[in-house]
N, C-alpha and C positions, 0 to 999 in steps of 0.2 A: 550481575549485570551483563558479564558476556555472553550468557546462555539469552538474554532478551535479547540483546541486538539480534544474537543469530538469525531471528525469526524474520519470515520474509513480513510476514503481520501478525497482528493482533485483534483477536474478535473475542470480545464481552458475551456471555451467556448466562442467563441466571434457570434458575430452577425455582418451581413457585407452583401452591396446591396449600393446601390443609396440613396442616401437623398432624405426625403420622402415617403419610402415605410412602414412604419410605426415598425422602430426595437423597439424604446425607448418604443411607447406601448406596443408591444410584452414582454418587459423586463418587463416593470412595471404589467400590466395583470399577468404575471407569478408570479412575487415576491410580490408582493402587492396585487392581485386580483385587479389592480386600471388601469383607460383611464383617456386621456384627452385631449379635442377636441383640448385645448389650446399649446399643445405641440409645441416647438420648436424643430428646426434644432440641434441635438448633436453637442456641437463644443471639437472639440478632442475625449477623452475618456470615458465614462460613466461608472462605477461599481459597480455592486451588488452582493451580495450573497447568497444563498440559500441551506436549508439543505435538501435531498432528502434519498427515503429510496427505499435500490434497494436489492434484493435476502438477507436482513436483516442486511444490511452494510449500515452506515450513511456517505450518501457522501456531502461535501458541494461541492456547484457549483460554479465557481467563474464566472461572467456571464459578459465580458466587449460587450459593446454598441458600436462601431466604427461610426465615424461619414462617412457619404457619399460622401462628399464635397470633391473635387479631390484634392484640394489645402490642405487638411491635409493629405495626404496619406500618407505623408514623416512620420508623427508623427505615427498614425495608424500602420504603419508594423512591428514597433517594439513589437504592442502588440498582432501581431498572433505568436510571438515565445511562444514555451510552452503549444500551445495552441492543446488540444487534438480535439476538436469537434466543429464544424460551425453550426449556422444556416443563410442558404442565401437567402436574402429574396427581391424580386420583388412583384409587383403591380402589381394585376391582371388587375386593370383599366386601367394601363399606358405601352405601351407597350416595352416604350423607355427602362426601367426598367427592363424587359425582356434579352432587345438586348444586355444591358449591362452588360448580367452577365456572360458572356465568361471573362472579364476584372477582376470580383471579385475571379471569380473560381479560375482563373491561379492565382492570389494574394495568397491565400490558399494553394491552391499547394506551390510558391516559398519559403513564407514565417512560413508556419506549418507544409509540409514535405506531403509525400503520404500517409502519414498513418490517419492525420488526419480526423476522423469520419466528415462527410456532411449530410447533408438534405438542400434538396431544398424547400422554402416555397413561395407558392402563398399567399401573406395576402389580405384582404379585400375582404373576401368570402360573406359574408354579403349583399356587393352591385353587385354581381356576374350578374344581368340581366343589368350593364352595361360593363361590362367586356370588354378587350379588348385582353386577351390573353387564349386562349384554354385552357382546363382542356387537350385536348390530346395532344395539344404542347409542357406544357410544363413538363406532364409525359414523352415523347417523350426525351425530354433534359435532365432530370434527368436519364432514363435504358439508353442513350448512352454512359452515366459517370458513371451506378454503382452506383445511388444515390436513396435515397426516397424522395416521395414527397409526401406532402402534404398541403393541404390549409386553410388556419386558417385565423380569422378574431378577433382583436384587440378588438374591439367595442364592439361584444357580446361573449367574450373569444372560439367560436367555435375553436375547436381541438388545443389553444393554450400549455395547460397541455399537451396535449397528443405529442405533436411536441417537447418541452424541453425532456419531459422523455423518448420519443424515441430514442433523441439524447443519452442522459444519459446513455442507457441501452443500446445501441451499442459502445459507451465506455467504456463502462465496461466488455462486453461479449468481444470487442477485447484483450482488457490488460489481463482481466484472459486468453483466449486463447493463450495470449503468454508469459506471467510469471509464470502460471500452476497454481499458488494460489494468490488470492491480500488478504487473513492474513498473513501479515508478520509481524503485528503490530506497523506500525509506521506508518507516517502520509507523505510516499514519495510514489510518481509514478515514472514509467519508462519512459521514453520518448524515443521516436523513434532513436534516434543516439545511444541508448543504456545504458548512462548516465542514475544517478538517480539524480533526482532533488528534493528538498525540496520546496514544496508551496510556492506562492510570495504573501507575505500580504503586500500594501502599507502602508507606516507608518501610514496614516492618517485614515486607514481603521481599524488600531487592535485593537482602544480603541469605536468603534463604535459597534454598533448591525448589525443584518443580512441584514436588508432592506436599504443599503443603496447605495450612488451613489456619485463618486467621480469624480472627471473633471480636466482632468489634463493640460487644459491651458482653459480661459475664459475670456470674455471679460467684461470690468467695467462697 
């Protein structure tokens, strides 16, 4: 609980795409510095947190992991409410991953409102000479939305850092843009309907450390 308060805020982020396009390493690379080859399919929710430092304000980030698998979706939408900032992420190998992400985007939209902060992520830059979807594709996809893009690969952290904190710091440049200061000293954001909402800590998360990942239905 002391490590929360420290924070000057808290901003919600989810990650969301197709199973398989490798979010969970994404998450873990980011928070951990850590892969692994052995990685399973997220089933439900995944959560971590991390402390980040932006124009000299400690934000924690609360980073949930959404599984891909269409048969949780029902469980998943609950956890884009609140949620200020995306990252959506496709396989640049697979192109199916691509096609489907008309179907995530609008997720996003219905369920985080228009305001929530986007990036589009190609991952697995890495193995890029087997690609399957264009660098101008799917730049292409992302300026007819208004979104950035860019391509990161899990395996050898390329532009992973730099994809979280872009996200970050466009969260943050929006909120100060429209609440005109975010010192207001307390530990609430605004949220797009106008409401202030107080940070959602899981109970099973506040007696835990930053690195960690919480699953909120799993199997024996």
């Amino acid at each position: 609980m002391a490590e929360s308060s420290a924070a000057d805020f808290v901003f919600k982020i989810v990650l969301t795409g197709d199973s398989g396009v490798g979010k969970s390493n994404l998450l873990s690379r980011f928070t951990r510095n850590e892969f692994s080859l052995e990685s399973r399919s997220t089933i439900g929710v995944e959560f971590s947190t991390k402390d980040v430092q932006v124009d000299g304000k400690t934000i924690k980030v609360q980073i949930w992991d959404t599984a891909g698998q269409e048969r949780f979706m029902a469980i998943t939408k609950a956890y884009y409410r609140n949620a200020l900032g995306t990252l959506l992420v496709f396989d640049i190998l697979k192109a199916s991953t691509f096609q489907n992400l008309d179907q995530w985007y609008n997720e996003v939209r219905a369920n985080a409102g228009a305001e929530c902060c986007i990036i589009l992520v190609g991952n697995k830059v890495d193995q890029r000479h087997m690609r399957a979807v264009l660098y101008e594709n799917a730049k292409r996809y992302a300026d007819e939305r208004n979104i950035p893009y860019i391509e990161t690969s899990a395996l050898d952290a390329t532009n992973v850092e730099q994809a979280f904190r872009s996200l970050i710091a466009d969260i943050y440049r929006n909120w100060a843009s429209r609440v005109g200061s975010l010192n207001d000293g307390s530990n609430e954001w605004l949220h797009p309907a106008g409401q202030t909402i107080k940070p959602f800590y899981p109970q099973s998360a506040q007696s835990r450390s930053d690195n960690i990942a919480k699953t909120c239905c799993s199997s024996s």
